[in-house]
N, C-alpha and C positions, 0 to 999 in steps of 0.2 A: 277196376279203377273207374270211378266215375269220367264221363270226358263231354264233350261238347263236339257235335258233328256239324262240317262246317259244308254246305251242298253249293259247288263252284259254279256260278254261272258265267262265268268268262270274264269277272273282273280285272285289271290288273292290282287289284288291292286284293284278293282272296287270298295269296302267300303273308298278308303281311295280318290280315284278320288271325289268324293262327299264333301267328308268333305274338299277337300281341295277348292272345287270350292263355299262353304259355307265361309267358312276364308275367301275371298274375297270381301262378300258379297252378294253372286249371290246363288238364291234358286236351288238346282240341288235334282233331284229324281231319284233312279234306277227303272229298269225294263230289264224284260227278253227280250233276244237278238231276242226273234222269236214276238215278240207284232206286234200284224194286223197293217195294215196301217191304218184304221178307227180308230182303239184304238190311236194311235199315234198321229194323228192329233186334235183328241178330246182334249188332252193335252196341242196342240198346243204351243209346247216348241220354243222357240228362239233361241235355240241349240241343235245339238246331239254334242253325243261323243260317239263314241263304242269304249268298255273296249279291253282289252288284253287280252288275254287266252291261255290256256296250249294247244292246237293242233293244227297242222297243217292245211293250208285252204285247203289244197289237199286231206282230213283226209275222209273216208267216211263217221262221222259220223259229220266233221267240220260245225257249227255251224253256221249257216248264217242270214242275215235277208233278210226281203221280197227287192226285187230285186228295186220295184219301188222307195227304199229309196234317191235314190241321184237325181229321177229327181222331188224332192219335193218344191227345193229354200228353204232347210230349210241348214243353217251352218251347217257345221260335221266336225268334227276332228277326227281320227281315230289313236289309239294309238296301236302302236307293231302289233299283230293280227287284231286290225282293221287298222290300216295303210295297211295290208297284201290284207285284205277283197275290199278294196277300189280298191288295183292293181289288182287282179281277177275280181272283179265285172264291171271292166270297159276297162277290156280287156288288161292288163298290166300280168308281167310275175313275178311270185313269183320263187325263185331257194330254192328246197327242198334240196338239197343234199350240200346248204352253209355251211361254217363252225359256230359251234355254238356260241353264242357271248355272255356271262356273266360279268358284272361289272362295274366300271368305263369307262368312253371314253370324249373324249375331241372331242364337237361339234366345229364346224368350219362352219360360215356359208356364203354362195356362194352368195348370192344375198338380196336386202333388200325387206323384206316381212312384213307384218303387222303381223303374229303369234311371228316371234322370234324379232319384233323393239324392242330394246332395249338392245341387248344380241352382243356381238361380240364373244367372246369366250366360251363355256361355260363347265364344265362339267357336265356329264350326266349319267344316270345308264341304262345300256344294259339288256335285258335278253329275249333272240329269239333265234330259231334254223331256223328257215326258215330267206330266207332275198328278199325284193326285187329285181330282176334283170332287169324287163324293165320295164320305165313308161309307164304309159296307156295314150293315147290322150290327149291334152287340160294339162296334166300336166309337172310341171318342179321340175325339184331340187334345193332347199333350204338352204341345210344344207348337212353337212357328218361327219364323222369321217375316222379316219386311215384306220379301219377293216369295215366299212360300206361305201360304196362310195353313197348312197342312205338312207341317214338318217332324210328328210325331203322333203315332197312333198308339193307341192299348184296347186288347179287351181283356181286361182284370179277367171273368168268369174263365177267360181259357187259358191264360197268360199267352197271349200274340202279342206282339210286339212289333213296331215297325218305325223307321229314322228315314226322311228320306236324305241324309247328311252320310258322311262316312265316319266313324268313331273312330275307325282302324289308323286313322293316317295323322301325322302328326301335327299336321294343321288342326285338329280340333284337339281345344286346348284338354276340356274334359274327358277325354273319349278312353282311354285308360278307365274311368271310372265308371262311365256305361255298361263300358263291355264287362265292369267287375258287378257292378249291382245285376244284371241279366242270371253271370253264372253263378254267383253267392246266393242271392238274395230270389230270385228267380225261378231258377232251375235247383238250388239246395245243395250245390254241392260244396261239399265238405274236406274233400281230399286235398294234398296239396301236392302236383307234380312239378319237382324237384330234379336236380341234377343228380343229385344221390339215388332217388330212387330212380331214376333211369338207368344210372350203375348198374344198379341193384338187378333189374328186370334184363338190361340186355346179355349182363351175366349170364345168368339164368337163361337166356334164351341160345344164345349161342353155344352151352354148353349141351343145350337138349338139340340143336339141331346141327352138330357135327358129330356128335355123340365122340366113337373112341377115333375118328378119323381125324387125320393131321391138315393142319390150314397154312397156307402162303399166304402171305399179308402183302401185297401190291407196293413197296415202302419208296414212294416217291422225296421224300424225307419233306415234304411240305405238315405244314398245321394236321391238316387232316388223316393223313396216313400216319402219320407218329402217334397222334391218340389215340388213332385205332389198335395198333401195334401196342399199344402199352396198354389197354382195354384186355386185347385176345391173350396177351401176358396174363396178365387177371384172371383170365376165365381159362384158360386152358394151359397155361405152361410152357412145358416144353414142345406139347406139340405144335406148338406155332414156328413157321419156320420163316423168319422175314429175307424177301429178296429186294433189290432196289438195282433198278436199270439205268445204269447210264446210257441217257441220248447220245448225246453229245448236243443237244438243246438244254440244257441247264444250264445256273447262273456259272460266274466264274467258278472252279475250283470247286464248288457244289461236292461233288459227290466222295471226294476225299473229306472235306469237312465233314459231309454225314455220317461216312464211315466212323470216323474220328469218336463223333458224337456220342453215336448209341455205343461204343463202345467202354466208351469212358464212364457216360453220364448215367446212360440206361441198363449197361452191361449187359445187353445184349448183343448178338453173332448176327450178322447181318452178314449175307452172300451179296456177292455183286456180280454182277453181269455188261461187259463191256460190250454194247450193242449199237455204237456210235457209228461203224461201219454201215452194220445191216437198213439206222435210220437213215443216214443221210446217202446211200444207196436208192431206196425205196423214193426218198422222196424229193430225188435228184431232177429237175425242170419242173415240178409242181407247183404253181400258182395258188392253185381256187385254195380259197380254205377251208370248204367243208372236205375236198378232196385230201386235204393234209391232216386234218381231223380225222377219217377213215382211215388212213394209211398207219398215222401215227397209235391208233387205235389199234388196228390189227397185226402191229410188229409187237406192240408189249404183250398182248394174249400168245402169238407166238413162242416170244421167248419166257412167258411163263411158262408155257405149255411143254417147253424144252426142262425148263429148270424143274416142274412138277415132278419130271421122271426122276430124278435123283432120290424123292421120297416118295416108296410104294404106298404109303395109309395117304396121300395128300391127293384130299377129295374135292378139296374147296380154297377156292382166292377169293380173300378179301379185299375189300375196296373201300377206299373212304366216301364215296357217292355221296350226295347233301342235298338235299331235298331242290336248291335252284337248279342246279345240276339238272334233275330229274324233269323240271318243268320247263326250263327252258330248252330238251333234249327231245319229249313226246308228249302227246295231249293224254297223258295215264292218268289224270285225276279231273277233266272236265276239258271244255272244250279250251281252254288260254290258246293263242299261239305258239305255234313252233319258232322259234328265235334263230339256233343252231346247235347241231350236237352238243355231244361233249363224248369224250374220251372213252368216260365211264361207262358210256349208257348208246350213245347210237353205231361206237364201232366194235362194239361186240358182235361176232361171228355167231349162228344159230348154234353153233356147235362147236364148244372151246376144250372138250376136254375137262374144265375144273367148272364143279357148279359153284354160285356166288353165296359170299356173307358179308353184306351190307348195313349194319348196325344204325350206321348215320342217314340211312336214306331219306327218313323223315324230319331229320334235322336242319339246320338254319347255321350259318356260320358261329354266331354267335353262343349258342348253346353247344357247338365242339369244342369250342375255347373254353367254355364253364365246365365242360367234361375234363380236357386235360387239367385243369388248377386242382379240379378235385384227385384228379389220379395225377398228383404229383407231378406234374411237367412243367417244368419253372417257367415262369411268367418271359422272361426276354425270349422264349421259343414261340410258347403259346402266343402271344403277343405280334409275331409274324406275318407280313402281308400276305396275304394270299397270292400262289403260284399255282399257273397256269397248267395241267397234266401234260397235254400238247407240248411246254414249253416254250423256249423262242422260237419255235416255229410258227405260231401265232402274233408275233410280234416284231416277227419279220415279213413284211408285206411281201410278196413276191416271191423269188427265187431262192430255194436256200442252198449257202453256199458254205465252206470251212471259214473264209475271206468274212462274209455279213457275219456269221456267228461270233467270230472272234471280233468285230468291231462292237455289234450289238453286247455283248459282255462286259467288254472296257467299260462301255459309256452308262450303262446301267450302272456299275460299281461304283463309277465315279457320285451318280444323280444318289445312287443309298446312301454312301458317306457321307454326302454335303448333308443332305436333310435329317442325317440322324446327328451330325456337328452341329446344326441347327436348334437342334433341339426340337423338330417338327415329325420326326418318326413315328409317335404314338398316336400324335392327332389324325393322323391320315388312314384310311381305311387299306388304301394299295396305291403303291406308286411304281411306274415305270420307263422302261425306254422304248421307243418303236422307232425301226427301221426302215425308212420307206421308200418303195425302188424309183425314187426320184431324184434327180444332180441337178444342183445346182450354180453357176458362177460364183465365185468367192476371190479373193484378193488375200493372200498371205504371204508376206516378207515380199512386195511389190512385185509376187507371181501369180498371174491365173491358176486360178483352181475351179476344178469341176468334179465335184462331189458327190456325198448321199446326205440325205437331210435326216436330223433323228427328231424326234417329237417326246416330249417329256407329258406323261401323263399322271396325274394323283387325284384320286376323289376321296371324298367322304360318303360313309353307309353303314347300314347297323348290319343290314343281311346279305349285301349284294343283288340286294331284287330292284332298288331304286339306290340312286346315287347323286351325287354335288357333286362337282367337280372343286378343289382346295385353292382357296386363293393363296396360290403360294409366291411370299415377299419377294417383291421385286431384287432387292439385294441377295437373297438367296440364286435366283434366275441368273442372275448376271455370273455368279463364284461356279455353278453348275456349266453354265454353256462358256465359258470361258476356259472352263477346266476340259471339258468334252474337244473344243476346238482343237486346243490347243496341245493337250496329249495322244490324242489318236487321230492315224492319219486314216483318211476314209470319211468323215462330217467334219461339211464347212457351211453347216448350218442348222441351228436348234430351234424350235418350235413350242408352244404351248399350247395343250390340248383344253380347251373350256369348255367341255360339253357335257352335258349330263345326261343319266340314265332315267328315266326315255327324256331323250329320242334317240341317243345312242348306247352302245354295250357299254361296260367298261374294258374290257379288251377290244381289240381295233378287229380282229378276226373269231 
């Protein structure tokens, strides 16, 4: 399959450069900025693109790749920092001491070139401290703006390409179109990657790498674990054996619903495992939350590890992992930052017993949700906010207790109802309740009270890599904490979370 490789220099836009080059059609994969030239060709992509990143190319410890990359005849495009890399590496002049450029800009473009055909005006979103000053041989200018007189480069003979703009991000209005002229028109590629044919291929793949061995599918009964499970149904049958653990950190009544569910809906056997003890045991005075992420992490390998014995062929646990997961868990794909675990991916023990089958790993929330409509999973599931593996032990700040669990449930139930009576459920990306170990003075029925404060959060997001937070109507606000007050004893006071991703997560831990 043709595909487009995308070489991470530490942007925080490099996750979203992929998925948007997937929206098109067109398969793209990251890797780190420094991958051999052997490794690179073995790929044999139809495209590069090097990401953007926070340093300077002048930087000692600036980021480069192997030099021989441009005399390969492979297409590249080179965004912001690699637009940068391009001009150094072939003998052009970067000005470190430019002035810094953050925002909006209005593209203006000089000449007609096959990257920008179709765009006469466009606006764009800026964000560099260095800027180009001299082209490097063989190339010409493209494009510009007001504050950048060098805002797009080409050398047709080689097809390079360079923006010093971000395409990837939704501020620039044409950038969807960039990115399609580059890989269509560009680089020639002709294929189109599909939610079908990802079907299709991970089929196939999992059925060659379990061969006649039986799989445990992790069935946290969220978006992501259900697809998966109705995927490895797909591909392997009966020897899929799904298990689902109850925390006792899940929503209200959770794990009886789920039962309910696949049995009815999916007609599948789903074991459970009542493991609420062994969690809230384990993670009995724990605070930190990366320390509750590890704990929480290495009780569910446990009790898989228990439940794998029951089936001798069960070689392998599935998991639904998703690519942010994975990036925001370990630098495995370039240098990005470390953020925090995740469940999936940093409390895994060296040695669990079951080796993994991660289908989703490279995916984006949004292309699970397209995988399950395609394999049949009705929309008001698919459709579901994303829950937390951790569960409310992430969402409960501090100490976890039976007392916070059972408050934090109530008031969460209460914040889904209103907003899906609202008629605001769909617009929202994920909403929730946080619990947080702080009391308050409150005054009800002319009694002092001293409480816990809950905070209500909801954002908007396409992938969970960047996020809004939702302006949600004041009238809804008032029916929600009035309701929370007023039916459960334990908050006597509700908050609203405005913050967006960056500068904050969307979970609080």
């Amino acid at each position: 399959m043709q595909k487009i490789i995308i070489l991470d220099f530490g942007s925080q836009y490099t996750q979203i450069i992929a998925r948007k080059v997937r929206e098109i059609g067109v398969y793209a994969e990251i890797y780190p900025y420094n991958i051999s030239r052997d490794v690179l060709l073995q790929l044999a992509p139809a495209g590069i693109i090097l990401s953007g990143g926070p340093n300077s190319v002048y930087g000692d410890n600036a980021p480069h790749p192997f030099p021989e990359i441009f005399q390969l005849g492979i297409p590249i495009l080179g965004i912001c920092y690699g637009l940068q890399l391009i001009a150094i590496l072939n003998d052009g002049v970067v000005d470190k001491s430019a002035a810094r450029e953050y925002g909006r800009a209005n593209l203006i473009i000089d000449k007609p070139n096959l990257l920008l055909d179709g765009i006469s005006s466009s606006q764009v979103w800026m964000s560099h401290g260095d800027s180009l000053k001299s082209l490097p041989a063989g190339f010409e200018i493209i494009a510009h703006t007001d504050n950048s007189p060098i805002a797009a480069i080409q050398n047709a003979n080689q097809n390079i390409f360079g923006v010093q703009f971000h395409p990837e991000v939704h501020h620039t209005e044409d950038g969807k179109t960039i990115l399609e002229n580059f890989a269509r028109r560009i680089c020639g590629i002709k294929t189109n990657w599909t939610t079908h044919s990802f079907i299709d291929n991970a089929i196939n793949t999992i059925r060659e790498q379990v061969g006649d061995d039986e799989v445990i599918c992790a069935l946290s009964g969220g978006v992501d674990s259900t697809v998966l499970a109705v995927l490895l149904l797909n591909a392997i049958g009966d020897k899929l054996h799904c298990i689902h653990i109850d925390t006792g950190l899940m929503r209200q009544n959770e794990s009886t619903k789920l039962m309910e569910l696949f049995d009815i809906h999916f007609k599948m056997s789903v074991e459970l495992i009542n493991g609420s003890d062994i969690f809230l045991e384990r993670l009995d005075g724990v605070t930190d939350p990366e320390q509750k992420r590890k704990i929480i992490g290495k009780s569910f390998i446990d009790l898989f590890d228990i439940g794998a014995k029951r089936f001798n062929n069960a070689k392998w646990l599935a998991q639904g992992t998703l690519y942010p997961d994975v990036i925001e868990s370990v630098s495995v794909k370039g240098p990005s930052v470390v953020i925090k675990s995740h469940h999936n991916v940093g409390g895994l023990p060296e040695i669990m017993g079951l080796k993994l089958v991660e289908p989703f790993r490279e995916l984006f929330k949004d292309e699970v949700r397209a995988v399950g409509r395609e394999l049949g999973v009705p929309d008001w599931f698919v459709n579901r906010h994303p829950f937390p593996g951790p569960g409310l032990a992430i969402r409960i700040l501090g100490e976890i207790t039976p007392e916070r669990i059972d408050i934090l449930q109530k008031a969460d139930t209460i914040y889904i109802e209103e907003i899906k009576k609202a008629g605001l459920y769909d617009d929202i990306w994920q909403a929730f309740a946080v619990l947080l170990p702080i009391k308050s003075v409150g005054v009800m029925g002319d009694e002092r009270t001293y409480e816990s404060t809950c905070v209500l959060r909801a954002v908007t997001s396409v992938d969970g890599m960047t996020a809004d937070w939702f302006p949600m109507p004041y009238d809804v606000l008032a029916n929600i904490s009035s309701r929370i007050i007023n039916e459960i004893r334990g908050i006597n006071r509700v908050v609203y979370d405005i913050t967006s991703k960056p500068p904050g997560t969307i979970e609080w831990e």
